[in-house]
C-alpha positions, 0 to 999 in steps of 0.5 A, spaced: 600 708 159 607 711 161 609 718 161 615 717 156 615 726 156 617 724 163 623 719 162 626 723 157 625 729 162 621 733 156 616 738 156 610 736 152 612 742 147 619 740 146 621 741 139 624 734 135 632 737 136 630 738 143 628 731 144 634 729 140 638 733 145 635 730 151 635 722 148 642 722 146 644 726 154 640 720 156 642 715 152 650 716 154 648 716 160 646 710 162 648 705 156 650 698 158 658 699 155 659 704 160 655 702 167 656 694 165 653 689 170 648 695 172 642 692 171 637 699 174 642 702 167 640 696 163 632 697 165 633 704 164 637 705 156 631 700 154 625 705 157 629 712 154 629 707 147 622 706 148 621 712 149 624 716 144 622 710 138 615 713 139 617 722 141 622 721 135 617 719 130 612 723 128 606 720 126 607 716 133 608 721 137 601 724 135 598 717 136 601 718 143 599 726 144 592 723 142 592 717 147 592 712 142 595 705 145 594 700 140 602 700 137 605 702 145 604 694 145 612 690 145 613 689 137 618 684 137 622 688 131 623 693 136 630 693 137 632 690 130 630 697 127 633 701 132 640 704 130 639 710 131 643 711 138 648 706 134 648 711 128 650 717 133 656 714 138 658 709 134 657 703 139 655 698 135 658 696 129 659 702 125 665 706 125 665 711 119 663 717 125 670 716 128 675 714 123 682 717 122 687 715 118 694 713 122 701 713 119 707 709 121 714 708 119 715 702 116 719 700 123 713 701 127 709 695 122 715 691 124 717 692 131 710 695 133 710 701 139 705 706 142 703 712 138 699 717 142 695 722 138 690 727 139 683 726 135 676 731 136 672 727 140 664 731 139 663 732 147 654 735 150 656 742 151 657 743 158 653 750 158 647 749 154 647 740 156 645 739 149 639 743 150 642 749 145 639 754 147 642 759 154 640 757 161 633 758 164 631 760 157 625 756 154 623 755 145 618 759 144 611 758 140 613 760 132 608 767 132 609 766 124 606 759 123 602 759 129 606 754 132 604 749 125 611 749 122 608 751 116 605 756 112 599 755 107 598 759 103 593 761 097 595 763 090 591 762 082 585 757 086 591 752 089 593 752 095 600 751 097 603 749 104 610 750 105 616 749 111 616 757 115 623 759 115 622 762 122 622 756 125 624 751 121 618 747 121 619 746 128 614 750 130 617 753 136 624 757 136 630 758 140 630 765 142 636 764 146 641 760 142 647 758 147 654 763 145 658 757 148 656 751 143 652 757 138 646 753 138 649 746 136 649 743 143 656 739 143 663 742 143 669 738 138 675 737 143 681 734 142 683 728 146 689 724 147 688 716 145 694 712 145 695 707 140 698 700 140 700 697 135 702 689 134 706 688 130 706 686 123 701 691 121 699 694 114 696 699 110 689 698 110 688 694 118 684 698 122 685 699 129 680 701 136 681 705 140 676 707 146 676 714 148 675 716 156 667 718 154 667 711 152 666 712 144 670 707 139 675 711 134 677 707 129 685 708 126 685 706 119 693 705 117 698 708 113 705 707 111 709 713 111 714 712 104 721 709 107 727 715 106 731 708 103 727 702 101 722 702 097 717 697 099 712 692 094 708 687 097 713 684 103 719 686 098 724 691 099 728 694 094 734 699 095 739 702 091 747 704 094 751 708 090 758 704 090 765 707 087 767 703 081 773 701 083 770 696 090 765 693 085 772 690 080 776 688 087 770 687 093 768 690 099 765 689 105 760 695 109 754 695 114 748 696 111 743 699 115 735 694 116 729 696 119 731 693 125 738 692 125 745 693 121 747 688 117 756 687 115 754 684 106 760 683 102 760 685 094 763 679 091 770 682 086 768 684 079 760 685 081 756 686 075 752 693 076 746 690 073 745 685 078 740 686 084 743 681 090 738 678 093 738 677 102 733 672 103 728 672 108 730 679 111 724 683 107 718 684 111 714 680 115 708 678 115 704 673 120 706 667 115 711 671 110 717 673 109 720 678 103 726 679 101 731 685 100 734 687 094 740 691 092 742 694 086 750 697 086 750 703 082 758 705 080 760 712 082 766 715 078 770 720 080 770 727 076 777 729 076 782 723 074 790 725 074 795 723 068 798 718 072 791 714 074 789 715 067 796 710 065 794 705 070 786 705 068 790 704 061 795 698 063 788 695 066 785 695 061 790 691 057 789 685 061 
């Protein structure tokens, strides 16, 4: 029978977090993604699995303390039930642990770029290596429970049973608890990733993103609101205030784009209910291109002289 005490580096009297802690330290260690065509760190990941699957449940791990060997033989659904390692590092196809929301300009989703960001990456507390508790400290037998985890107790003829509150129902406790990571056995450090973004991209699209230690972050996209345009769908929209004078006799300026400056000419007695429509300059997608929609808005002056005032009425003649 194998020694799983032993593969885990536990002692028999290790409490469930412990041997969490040390599964996880193991476990990171010698995952395929980060020794790849290591067979030995292959083989190795397969036995901390093995080993935790039976010291991380309870009713097998009593079977096992109790020498019991019938359900040790390969179970075929082994791995198929095995998520747990995937549920802490996110390896595997989960990714709600290490989402972040990204947000771009509406440049970016068309040019593309780099963004470098600093996001909390969950790192083994360098002092206690997970265990929680001080070097060359041990977990002590709970002298309340008696080392059971729970306390019974008799009241009206019944008998109640219920959970210590001094260890937990542990069975053991941590008498000196880490001052580094207070007892959690991992610190949060910020750790710098650069995102590259492929161009188009938009709202809702997922970026991954591998940190140094190995762990898949997943950057959910934002479109931050355009100081100019406004967006629905792949169309743009935008309002430039015009004097009221350019909009009877025409005038040709440069309108600023996401990408470049455009020279638009405003026809002579432009109505100002009028949107212009520039075809296929709005945003892009992999299969489509919006427009541009552009609303001028007559300014008027606030002062008008005598002499304007005649000319405006001789105008208005015609």
């Amino acid at each position: 029978m194998k020694d799983y005490y032993k593969i885990l580096q536990i002692d028999k009297s290790a409490s469930s977090s412990e041997i969490k802690n040390s599964y996880k330290r193991l476990a990171m260690k010698y995952h395929p993604d980060r020794n790849q065509g290591d067979k030995n760190s292959e083989l190795k990941f397969k036995e901390i699995n093995e080993a935790y699957s039976v010291l991380g449940d309870e009713s097998k791990k009593y079977e096992y303390d109790n020498g019991k060997e019938s359900f040790f033989e390969e179970d075929e659904n082994f791995n198929e039930g095995f998520d747990f390692f995937k549920d802490i590092f996110d390896f595997g196809d989960k990714e709600e642990d290490f989402n972040f929301r990204l947000e771009i300009t509406l440049e970016e989703s068309q040019m593309g770029g780099r963004k470098f960001v600093k996001v909390p990456i969950s790192r083994e507390c360098p002092s206690c290596e997970g265990s929680t508790r001080e070097k060359g400290t041990s977990l002590k037998r709970c002298n309340i429970c008696d080392g059971n985890g729970f306390i019974r107790s008799k009241k009206n003829f019944m008998n109640i049973q219920f959970t210590c509150e001094n260890c937990k129902g542990e069975g053991f406790y941590n008498p000196s608890i880490c001052k580094v990571c207070h007892g959690e056995g991992h610190l949060l450090q910020e750790e710098e990733v650069c995102v590259k973004l492929s161009a188009p991209i938009f709202e809702g699209e997922e970026i991954f993103v591998k940190t140094k230690g190995g762990q898949k972050v997943n950057f959910i996209v934002r479109l931050k609101e355009h100081s100019f345009f406004k967006r629905e769908g792949l169309n743009l929209f935008c309002d430039i205030k015009i004097f009221f004078v350019d909009m009877i006799v025409g005038k040709e300026f440069d309108l600023k784009l996401l990408n470049k400056t455009l020279k638009i000419k405003i026809p002579r007695c432009s109505n100002p209910d009028k949107n212009f429509v520039l075809k296929r300059l709005g945003l892009k997608s992999k299969t489509k291109t919006g427009d541009i929609f552009v609303k001028f808005i007559p300014t008027f002056p606030k002062v008008i002289s005598n002499k304007q005032i005649n000319i405006l009425k001789k105008f208005s003649k015609y």
